[in-house]
Each structure stands twice: as structure tokens, then as C-alpha cells.
C-alpha positions in Angstrom: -69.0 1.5 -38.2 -69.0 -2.4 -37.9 -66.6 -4.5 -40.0 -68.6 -7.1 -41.5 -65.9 -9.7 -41.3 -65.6 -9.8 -37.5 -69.0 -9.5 -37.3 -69.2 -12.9 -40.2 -66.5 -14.2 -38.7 -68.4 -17.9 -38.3 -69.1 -17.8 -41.7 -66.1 -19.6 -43.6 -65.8 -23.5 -42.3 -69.6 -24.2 -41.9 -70.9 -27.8 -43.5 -71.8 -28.0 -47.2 -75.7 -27.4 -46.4 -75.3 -24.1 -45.4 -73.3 -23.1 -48.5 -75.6 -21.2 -50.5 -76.0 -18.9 -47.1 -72.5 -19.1 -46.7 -72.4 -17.8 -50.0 -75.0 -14.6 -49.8 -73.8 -13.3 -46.6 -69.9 -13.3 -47.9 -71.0 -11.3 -51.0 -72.7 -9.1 -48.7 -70.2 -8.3 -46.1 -67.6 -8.0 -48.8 -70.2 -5.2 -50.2 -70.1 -3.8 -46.5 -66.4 -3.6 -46.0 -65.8 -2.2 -49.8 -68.5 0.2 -48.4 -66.4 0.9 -45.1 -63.1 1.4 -46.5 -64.0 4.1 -48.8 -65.9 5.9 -46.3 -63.2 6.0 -43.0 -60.9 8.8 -42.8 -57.3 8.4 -43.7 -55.2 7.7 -40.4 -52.6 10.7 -40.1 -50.3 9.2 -40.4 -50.7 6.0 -41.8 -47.5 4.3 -40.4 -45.9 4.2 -36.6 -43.5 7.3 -36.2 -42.7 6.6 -32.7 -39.8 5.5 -31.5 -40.6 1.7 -30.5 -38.4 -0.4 -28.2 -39.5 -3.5 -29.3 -39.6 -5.3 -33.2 -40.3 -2.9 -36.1 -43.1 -4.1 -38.1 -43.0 -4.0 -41.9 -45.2 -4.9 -44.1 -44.8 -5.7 -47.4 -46.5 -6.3 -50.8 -46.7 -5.7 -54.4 -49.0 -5.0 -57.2 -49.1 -4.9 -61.0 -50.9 -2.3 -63.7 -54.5 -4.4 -63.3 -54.7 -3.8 -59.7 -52.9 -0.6 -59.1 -55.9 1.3 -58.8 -57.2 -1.2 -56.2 -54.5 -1.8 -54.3 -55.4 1.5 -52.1 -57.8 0.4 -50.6 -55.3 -2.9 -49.5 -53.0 -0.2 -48.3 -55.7 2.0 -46.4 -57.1 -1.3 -44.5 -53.4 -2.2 -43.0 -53.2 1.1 -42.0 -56.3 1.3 -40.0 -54.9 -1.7 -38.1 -55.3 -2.2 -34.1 -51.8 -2.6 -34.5 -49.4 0.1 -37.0 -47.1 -0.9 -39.2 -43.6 1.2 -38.6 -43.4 0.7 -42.6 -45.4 -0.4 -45.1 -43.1 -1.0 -48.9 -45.1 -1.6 -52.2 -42.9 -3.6 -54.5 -43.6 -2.8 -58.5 -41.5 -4.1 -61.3 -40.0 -0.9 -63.3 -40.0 -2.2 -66.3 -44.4 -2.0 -65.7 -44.3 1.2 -64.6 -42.7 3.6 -67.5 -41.5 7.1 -65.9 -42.3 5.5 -62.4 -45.9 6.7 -63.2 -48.6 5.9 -60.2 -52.1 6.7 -59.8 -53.0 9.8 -57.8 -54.6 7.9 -54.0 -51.0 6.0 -53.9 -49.4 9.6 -54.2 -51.5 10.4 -50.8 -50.5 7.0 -49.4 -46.9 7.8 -49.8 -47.4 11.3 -47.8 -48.9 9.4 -45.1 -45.7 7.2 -45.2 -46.2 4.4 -47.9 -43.0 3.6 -49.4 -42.9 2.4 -52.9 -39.8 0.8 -54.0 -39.4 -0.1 -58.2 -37.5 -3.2 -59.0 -36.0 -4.5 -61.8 -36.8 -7.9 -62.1 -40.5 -8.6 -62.2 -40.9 -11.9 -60.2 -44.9 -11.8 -60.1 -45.7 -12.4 -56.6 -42.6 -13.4 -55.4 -41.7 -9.5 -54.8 -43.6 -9.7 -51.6 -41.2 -11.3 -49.8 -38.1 -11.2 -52.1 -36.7 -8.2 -51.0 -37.9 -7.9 -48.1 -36.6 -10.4 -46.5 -33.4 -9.7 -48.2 -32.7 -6.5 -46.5 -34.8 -7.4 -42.8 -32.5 -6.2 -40.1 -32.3 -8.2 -36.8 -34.9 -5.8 -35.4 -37.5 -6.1 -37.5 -40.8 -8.3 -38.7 -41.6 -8.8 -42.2 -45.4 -9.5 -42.8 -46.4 -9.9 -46.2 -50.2 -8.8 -47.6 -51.9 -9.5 -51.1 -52.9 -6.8 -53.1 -56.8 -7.5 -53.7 -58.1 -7.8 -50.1 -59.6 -6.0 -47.3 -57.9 -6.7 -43.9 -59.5 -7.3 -40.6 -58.7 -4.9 -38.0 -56.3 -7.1 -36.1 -55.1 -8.7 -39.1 -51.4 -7.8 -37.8 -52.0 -7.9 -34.1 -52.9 -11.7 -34.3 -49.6 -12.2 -35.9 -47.4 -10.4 -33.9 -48.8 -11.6 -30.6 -48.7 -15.6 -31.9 -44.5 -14.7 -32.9 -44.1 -13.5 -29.2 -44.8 -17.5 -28.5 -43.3 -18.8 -31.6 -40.3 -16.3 -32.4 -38.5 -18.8 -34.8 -41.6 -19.9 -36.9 -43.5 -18.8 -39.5 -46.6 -17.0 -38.1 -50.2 -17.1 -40.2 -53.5 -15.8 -40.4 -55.0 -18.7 -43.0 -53.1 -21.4 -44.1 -53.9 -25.2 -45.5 -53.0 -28.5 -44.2 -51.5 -31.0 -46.5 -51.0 -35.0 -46.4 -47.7 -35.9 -47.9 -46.5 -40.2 -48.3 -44.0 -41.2 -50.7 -46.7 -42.8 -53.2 -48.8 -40.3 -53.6 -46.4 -37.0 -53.4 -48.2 -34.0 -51.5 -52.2 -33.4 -51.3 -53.9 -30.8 -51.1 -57.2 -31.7 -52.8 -59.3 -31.2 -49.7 -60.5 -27.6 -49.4 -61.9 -28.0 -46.0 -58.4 -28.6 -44.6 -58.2 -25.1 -44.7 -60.2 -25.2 -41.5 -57.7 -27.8 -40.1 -56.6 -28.0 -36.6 -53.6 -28.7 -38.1 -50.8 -25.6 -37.1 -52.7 -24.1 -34.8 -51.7 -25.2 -31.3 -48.2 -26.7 -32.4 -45.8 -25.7 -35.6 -46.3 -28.1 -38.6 -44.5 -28.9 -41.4 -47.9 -29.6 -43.3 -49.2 -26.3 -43.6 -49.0 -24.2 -46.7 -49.3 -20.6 -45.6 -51.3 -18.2 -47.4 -49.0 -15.5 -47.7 -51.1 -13.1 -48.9 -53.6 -13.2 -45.6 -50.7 -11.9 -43.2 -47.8 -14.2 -43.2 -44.8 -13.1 -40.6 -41.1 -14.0 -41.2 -38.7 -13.5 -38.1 -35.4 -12.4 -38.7 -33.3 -15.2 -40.8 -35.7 -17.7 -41.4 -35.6 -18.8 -44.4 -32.6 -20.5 -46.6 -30.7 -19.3 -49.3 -32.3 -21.2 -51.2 -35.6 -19.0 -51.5 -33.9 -16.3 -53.2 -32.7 -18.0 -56.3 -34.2 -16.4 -59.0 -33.7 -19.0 -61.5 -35.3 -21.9 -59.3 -38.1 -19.4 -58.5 -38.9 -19.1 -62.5 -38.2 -22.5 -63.2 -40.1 -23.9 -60.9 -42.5 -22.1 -59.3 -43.3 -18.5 -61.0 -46.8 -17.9 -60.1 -46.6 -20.3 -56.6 -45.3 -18.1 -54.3 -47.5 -20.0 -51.1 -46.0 -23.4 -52.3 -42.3 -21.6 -53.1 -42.5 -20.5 -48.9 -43.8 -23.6 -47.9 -41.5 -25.7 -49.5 -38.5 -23.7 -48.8 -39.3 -23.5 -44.9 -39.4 -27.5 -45.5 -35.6 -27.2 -46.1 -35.0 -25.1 -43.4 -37.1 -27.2 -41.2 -39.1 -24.0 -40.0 -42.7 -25.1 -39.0 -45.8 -22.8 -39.4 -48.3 -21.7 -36.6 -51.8 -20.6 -37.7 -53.4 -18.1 -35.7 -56.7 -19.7 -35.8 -58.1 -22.7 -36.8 -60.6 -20.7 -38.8 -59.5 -17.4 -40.5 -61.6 -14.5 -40.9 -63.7 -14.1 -44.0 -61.4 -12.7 -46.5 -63.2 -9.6 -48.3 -61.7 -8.8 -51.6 -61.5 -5.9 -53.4 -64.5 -4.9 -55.6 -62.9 -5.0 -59.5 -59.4 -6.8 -58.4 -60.8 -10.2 -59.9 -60.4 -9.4 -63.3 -56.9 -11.0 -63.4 -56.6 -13.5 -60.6 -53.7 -15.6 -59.5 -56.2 -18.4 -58.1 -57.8 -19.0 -61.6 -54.6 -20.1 -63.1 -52.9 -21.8 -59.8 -55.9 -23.8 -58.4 -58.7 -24.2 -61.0 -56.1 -24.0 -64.0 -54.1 -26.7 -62.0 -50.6 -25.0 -61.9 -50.0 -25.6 -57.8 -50.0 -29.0 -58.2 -47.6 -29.2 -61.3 -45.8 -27.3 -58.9 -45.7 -29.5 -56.2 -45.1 -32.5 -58.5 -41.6 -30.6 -59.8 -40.1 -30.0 -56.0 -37.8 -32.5 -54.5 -38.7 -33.6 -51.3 -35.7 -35.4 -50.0 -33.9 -34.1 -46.9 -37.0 -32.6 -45.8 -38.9 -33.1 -42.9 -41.9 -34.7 -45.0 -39.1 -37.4 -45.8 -36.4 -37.2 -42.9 -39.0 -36.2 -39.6 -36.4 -35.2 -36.6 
């Protein structure tokens, strides 16, 4: 069966006059792959259980009650990937989750070796990396997923083979390019730098990563800093793209895209109904964020 966005793949980046196109064949290759991933068979089993001499890849996300009937099919897509996780860990706050109650098709998940892990602080999308990246060993790769998409085939594959160039930056599927001068504070008003050249043949210091499209973290990247919880709710509760960003900015760890232009993301049919985008972009919350970080002693500020 064909997946519609590797087939689409030109789709996202085209001029403004193809838009309304742009548009109608998105909706309908989203339709396709929401299609596909009910339909394919359940890999047995859904995670790498051979012995592998190389980096262990886990991949890590979390969910919430709205979405935690949809985030299977999120699960099922990275484990039908080219390349197999050695674990996948779903991160849900307890206190959302009385009696540790989940829906039925995650039961089946965690028999074909999802691992769900219950926290007890709920820091919103910040528990797809939070932990994580706490407890990575030297040996492994984290790579964080969102919960309301469909991935790619070689979602993980692209990642994994950009680190083995880069092994001490962050590694991304999608990410956008900024401008940054002291007057002005950071910008990220143009949409089409998402398409940027910007990251993709050199690290950068100017590209947000998307963190939910695939976004790997080598061993020890990032500062201390990332994992204060008070700073995180203070200052960036629902940002956790900008949070990333700005602490790899402190660590002075640039990001390397992938491509210039990302696959056509497909989301999940019904995850929509509570969306982090709606209150970040169009409700204007990632750039009050921006505007509260301190950018001295940065690389924005101090370039090497």
C-alpha cells in the first residue's frame, strides 16, 4: 500500500498560488494514511529484541485523556518504521490517569513492547523529553514524537543516519529558522522559513526544532538547565520546541535538519479537538515566550 506522504512529499513549501491545491491533496493524503494505518497488520513485535551492537534507539512521547484513544495509531506508525525502535516509553501524568486506567489498543501495544511509564508531575509536553533524557545511558538515542501524527516510514532512519555525521548535535526532521538582533528580540513571523535552507547542510543556532516530528538528543546534550521544573512552568509551560531551542542555545549545541523540506505531516483523524498549536501560535503564547528568555551568554549574543 502506498504512503501518501512520500508519495506528496513535494507538497508542503510550494508558492502561495498553489495553496488551495496544496490544501486538497494534504487533506486527502492525510485521509489515505489514517486509511493505511488502520488497515496494516501489527509488527510482531513492535520493538527491536535483538541484541544490537551499535546505539539503542528510544523513542519517547506522551499523551493526555483527549488524545489517548488516538495516540495508537502514533504508536503503530513508529513501529512500522524502516528503522525499529529498541524501546518505545509513553509518558502520562498519574494524577490523569486514576487506577492507571488505559484504553484497550495500548494494552496490545504494551504486549508488543510499548512501555508506559506514569509520572507524577504533569509537565504538559515537556514529558517527552523530561525523563528521558534524564535516565539516557551513554548507549542510547532519545528521539522524541508527538502524539497526533502519522509518521513517515523513515521518519527515524533519517535521523539516525544524519547523527552518524553530527553525533554531538541535535538532529531534526522539520524545524524553523529564526532571525534574532538585539532590537528586535527573536522572529519567527515568517512561516515559509520552515522550508529554510537554514540547518540543513551545517548546524545552526537559528533553528527551532520541532520536537514533535522526530527530534534526536545524543547522549549529554543538553544543560542542567532544561530540567528545572520551576523555569519550565514559569516560563515556558506549553513551549516545549522554544524550551529545547533555547536551552541548546546555552549549551551552544546547534541543530541539523534533515531536509530542507519535511515530509507532509498527516495528523491523526479526531486529535485536533484540543491542540497545542491553537494556543501557542494563533493564541500568541510562543512569542510571549520568547519575549520572557534571556538571551545573554548565548550564541545569538556571544557567536564563537
Amino acid at each position: 500500500m502506498i504512503r501518501w506522504p512520500e508519495r506528496f512529499k513535494w507538497i508542503e513549501g510550494r508558492k502561495s498560488k498553489v495553496k488551495y491545491v496544496q490544501g486538497f491533496v494534504r487533506k486527502f493524503a492525510s485521509l489515505a494514511e489514517n486509511v493505511f494505518i488502520r488497515l496494516a497488520p501489527l509488527p510482531v513485535p513492535g520493538v527491536n529484541k535483538k541484541e544490537n551492537l551499535n546505539k539503542k534507539i528510544i523513542v519517547s512521547l506522551t499523551s493526555f485523556p483527549p488524545r489517548i484513544n488516538q495516540v495508537y495509531y502514533a504508536i503503530k506508525s513508529l513501529m512500522l518504521q524502516s528503522m525499529v525502535a529498541d524501546k518505545i516509553i509513553l509518558w502520562l501524568a498519574a494524577e490523569q490517569f486514576p487506577d492507571f486506567q488505559i484504553p484497550e489498543p495500548l494494552e496490545k501495544l504494551k504486549r508488543l513492547g510499548l512501555e508506559i511509564r506514569f509520572t507524577e508531575d504533569d509537565l504538559k509536553s515537556h514529558k517527552k523529553y523530561y525523563y528521558a533524557l534524564q535516565e539516557q545511558k551513554p548507549d542510547e538515542l532519545i528521539i522524541t514524537f508527538d502524539d497526533d501524527l502519522i509518521y513517515e516510514p523513515k521518519a527515524i532512519e533519517r535521523l539516525v543516519k544524519l547523527y552518524q555525521r553530527y553525533p554531538d548535535k541535535i538532529i531534526v526532521n522539520r524545524g524553523l529558522a529564526v532571525t534574532y538582533s538585539p532590537e528586535k528580540g527573536v522572529d519567527r513571523s515568517d512561516p515559509s522559513r520552515l522550508y529554510s535552507d537554514v540547518g540543513v547542510n551545517s548546524p545552526s543556532f537559528l533553528v527551532i526544532p520541532s520536537t514533535g516530528a522526530g527530534c534526536l538528543y545524543p547522549y549529554g546534550l543538553m544543560p542542567s538547565s532544561t530540567f528545572i521544573k520551576e523555569d519550565i512552568l514559569n516560563l515556558a509551560p506549553s513551549a516545549d520546541d522554544i524550551w529545547i531551542w533555547y536551552n541548546s542555545l546555552k549549551g551552544k549545541v546547534g541543530v541539523v535538519k534533515t531536509k530542507k523540506i519535511s515530509r507532509a505531516l498527516c495528523e491523526v483523524t479526531g486529535s485536533q479537538k484540543i491542540c497545542l498549536d491553537r494556543i501557542n501560535d494563533a493564541g500568541g503564547e510562543n512569542d510571549r515566550v520568547l519575549s520572557r528568555l534571556d538571551y545573554r551568554n548565548t550564541p545569538l549574543t556571544d557567536p564563537e
